[in-house]
C-alpha positions in Angstrom: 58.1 -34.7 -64.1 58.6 -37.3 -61.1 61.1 -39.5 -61.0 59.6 -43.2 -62.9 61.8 -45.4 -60.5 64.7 -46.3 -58.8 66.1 -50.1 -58.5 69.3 -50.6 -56.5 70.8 -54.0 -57.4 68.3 -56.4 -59.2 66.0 -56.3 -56.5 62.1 -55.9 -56.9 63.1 -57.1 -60.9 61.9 -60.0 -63.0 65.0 -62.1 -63.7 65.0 -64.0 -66.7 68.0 -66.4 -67.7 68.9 -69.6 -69.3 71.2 -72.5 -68.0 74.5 -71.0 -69.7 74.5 -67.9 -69.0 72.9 -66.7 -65.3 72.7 -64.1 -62.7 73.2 -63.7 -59.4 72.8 -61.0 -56.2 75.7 -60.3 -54.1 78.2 -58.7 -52.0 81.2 -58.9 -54.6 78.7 -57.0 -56.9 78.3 -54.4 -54.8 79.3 -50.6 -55.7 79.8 -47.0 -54.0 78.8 -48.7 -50.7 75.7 -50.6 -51.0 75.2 -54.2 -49.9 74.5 -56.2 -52.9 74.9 -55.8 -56.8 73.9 -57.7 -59.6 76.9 -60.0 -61.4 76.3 -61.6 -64.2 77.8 -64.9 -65.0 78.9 -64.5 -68.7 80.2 -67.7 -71.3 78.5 -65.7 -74.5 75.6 -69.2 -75.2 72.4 -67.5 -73.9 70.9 -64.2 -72.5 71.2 -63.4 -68.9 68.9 -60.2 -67.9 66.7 -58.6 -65.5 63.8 -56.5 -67.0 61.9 -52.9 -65.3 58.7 -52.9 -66.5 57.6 -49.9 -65.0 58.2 -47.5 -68.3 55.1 -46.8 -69.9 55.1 -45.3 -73.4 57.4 -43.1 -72.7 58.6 -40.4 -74.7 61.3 -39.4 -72.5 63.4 -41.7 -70.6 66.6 -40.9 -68.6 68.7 -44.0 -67.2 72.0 -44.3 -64.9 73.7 -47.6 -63.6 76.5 -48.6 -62.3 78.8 -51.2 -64.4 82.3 -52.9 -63.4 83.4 -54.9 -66.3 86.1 -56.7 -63.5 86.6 -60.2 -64.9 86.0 -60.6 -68.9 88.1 -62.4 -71.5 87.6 -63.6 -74.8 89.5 -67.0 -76.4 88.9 -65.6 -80.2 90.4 -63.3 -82.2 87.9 -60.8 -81.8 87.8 -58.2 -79.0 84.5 -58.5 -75.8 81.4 -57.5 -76.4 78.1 -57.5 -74.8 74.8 -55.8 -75.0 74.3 -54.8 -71.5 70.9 -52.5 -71.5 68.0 -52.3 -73.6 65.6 -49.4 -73.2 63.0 -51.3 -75.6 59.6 -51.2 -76.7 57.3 -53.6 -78.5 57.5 -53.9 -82.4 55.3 -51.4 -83.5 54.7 -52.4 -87.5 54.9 -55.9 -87.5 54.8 -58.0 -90.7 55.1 -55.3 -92.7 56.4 -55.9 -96.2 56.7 -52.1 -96.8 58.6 -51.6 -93.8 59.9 -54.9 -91.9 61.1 -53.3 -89.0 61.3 -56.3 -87.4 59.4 -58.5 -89.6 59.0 -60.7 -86.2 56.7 -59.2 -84.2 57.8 -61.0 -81.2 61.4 -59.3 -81.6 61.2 -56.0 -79.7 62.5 -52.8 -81.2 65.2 -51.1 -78.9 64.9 -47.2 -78.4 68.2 -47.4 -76.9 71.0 -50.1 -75.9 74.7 -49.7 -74.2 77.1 -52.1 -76.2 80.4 -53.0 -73.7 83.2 -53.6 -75.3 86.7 -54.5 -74.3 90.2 -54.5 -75.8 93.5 -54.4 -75.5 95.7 -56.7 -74.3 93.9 -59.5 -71.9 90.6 -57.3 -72.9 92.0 -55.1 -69.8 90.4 -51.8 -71.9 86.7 -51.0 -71.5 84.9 -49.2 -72.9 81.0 -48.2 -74.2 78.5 -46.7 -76.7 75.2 -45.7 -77.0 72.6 -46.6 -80.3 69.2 -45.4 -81.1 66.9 -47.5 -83.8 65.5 -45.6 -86.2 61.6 -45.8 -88.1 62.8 -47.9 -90.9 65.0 -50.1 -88.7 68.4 -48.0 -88.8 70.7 -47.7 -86.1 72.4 -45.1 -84.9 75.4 -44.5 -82.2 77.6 -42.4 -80.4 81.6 -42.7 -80.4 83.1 -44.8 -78.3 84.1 -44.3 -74.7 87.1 -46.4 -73.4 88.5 -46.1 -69.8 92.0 -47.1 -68.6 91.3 -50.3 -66.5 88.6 -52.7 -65.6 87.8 -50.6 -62.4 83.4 -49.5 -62.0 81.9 -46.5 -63.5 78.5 -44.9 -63.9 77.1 -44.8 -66.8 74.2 -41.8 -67.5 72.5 -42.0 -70.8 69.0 -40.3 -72.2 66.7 -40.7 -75.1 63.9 -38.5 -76.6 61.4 -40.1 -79.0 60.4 -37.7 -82.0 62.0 -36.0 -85.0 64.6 -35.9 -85.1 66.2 -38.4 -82.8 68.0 -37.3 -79.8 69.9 -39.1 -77.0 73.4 -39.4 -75.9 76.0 -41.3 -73.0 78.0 -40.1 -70.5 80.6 -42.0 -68.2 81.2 -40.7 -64.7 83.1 -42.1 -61.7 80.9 -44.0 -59.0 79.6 -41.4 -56.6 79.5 -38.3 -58.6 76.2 -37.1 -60.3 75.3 -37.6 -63.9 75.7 -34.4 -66.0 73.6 -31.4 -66.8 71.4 -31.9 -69.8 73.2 -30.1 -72.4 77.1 -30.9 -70.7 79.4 -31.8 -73.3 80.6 -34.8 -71.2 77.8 -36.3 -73.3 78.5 -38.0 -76.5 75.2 -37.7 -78.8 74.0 -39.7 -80.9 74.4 -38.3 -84.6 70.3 -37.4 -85.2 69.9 -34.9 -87.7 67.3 -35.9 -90.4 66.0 -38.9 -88.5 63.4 -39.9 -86.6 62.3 -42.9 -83.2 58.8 -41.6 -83.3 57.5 -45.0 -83.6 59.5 -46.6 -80.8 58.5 -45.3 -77.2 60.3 -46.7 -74.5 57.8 -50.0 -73.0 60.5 -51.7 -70.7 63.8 -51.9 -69.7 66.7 -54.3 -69.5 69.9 -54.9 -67.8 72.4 -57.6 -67.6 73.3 -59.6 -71.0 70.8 -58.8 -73.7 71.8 -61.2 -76.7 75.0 -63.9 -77.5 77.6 -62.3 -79.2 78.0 -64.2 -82.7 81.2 -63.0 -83.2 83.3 -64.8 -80.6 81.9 -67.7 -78.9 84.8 -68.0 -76.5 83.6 -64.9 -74.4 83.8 -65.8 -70.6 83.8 -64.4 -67.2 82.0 -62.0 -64.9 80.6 -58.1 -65.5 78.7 -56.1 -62.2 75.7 -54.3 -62.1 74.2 -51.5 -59.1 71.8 -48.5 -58.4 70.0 -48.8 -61.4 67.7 -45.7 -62.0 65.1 -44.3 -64.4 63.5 -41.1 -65.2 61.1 -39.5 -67.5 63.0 -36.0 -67.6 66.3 -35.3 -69.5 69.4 -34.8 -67.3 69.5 -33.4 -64.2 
């Protein structure tokens, strides 16, 4: 199948931000020799994003970005973290007693997400993982994946809608190609007896999804570039 679309920076996406939180296109964002990135201005008190609407239904959807956590800290006890991409879709049993899954229909079901996290001392140890939502509103994810220093990599994740769930995350240095489908670099998400049938992938987003509620005192700066989607598995 062709490739859906290719997005380098934020460019040619709908922005969406609050007065906390924001975004903004630049030089010091930019990765692997392009111009401009996306940074996003991060002090954990709203959502900061930009969203691809291009998917359509899709059953299978392939993603790669680039991500530099450069700049993060947190003031609490607790270590970083940030929702950074949503491959999402539109709640597809809303008000559902039998099966709330979200009982607010205006809350959109996720197919797949990237969680950042950091740790260590000064937060100077990144690292990510990938989760799937289930039918009935279960959530499933890979190990995580830490990296030695705040310093940009590329992260190459996939997701196939059926039964059972499949999908997985790998994390490449800037410049080099995602893996094979099938490589091992990928860490999968743990599928067997479940099933995403319900929740094709609608829309995409990138940037900072939701507030963290576990440490308000989050603050600082993460970069985003060459943003790409398919609907095929891994190259």
């Amino acid at each position: 199948m062709k490739k859906a679309i290719i997005l380098v920076a934020a460019l040619a996406l709908v922005a969406v931000n609050a007065s906390a939180d924001s975004l903004d296109v630049n030089f010091s964002a930019a990765m692997n020799g392009t111009n401009f990135g996306l940074e996003v201005l991060h002090d954990n008190s709203s959502p900061a994003y930009v969203q691809d609407d291009t998917p359509a239904g899709e059953t299978v959807y392939r993603f790669e970005f680039l991500y530099n956590p450069t700049d993060v800290a947190a003031t609490g006890s607790n270590d970083w973290i940030m929702t950074i991409f949503g491959a999402m879709g539109t709640n597809p049993r809303p008000n559902n007693s039998a099966n709330p899954c979200p009982l607010n229909p205006n809350i959109p079901v996720f197919p797949a997400r990237i969680m950042a996290f950091a740790t260590g001392p000064n937060n100077t140890t990144p690292g990510v993982r990938m989760t799937a939502m289930t039918n009935f509103c279960g959530i499933v994810g890979t190990p995580l994946t830490f990296w030695t220093a705040n310093v940009p990599k590329k992260l190459c994740g996939f997701i196939e809608i059926g039964s059972p769930i499949s999908g997985g995350i790998a994390v490449v240095d800037p410049g080099n190609s995602c893996p094979s489908d099938g490589d091992s670099a990928y860490k999968l998400i743990p599928g067997a007896g479940l099933s995403n049938s319900q929740h094709a992938v609608e829309f995409a987003r990138l940037g900072n999804l939701a507030v963290n509620p576990y440490n308000a005192g989050e603050n600082g700066s993460v970069y985003f570039d060459e943003f790409a989607s398919f609907r095929t598995l891994a190259p």
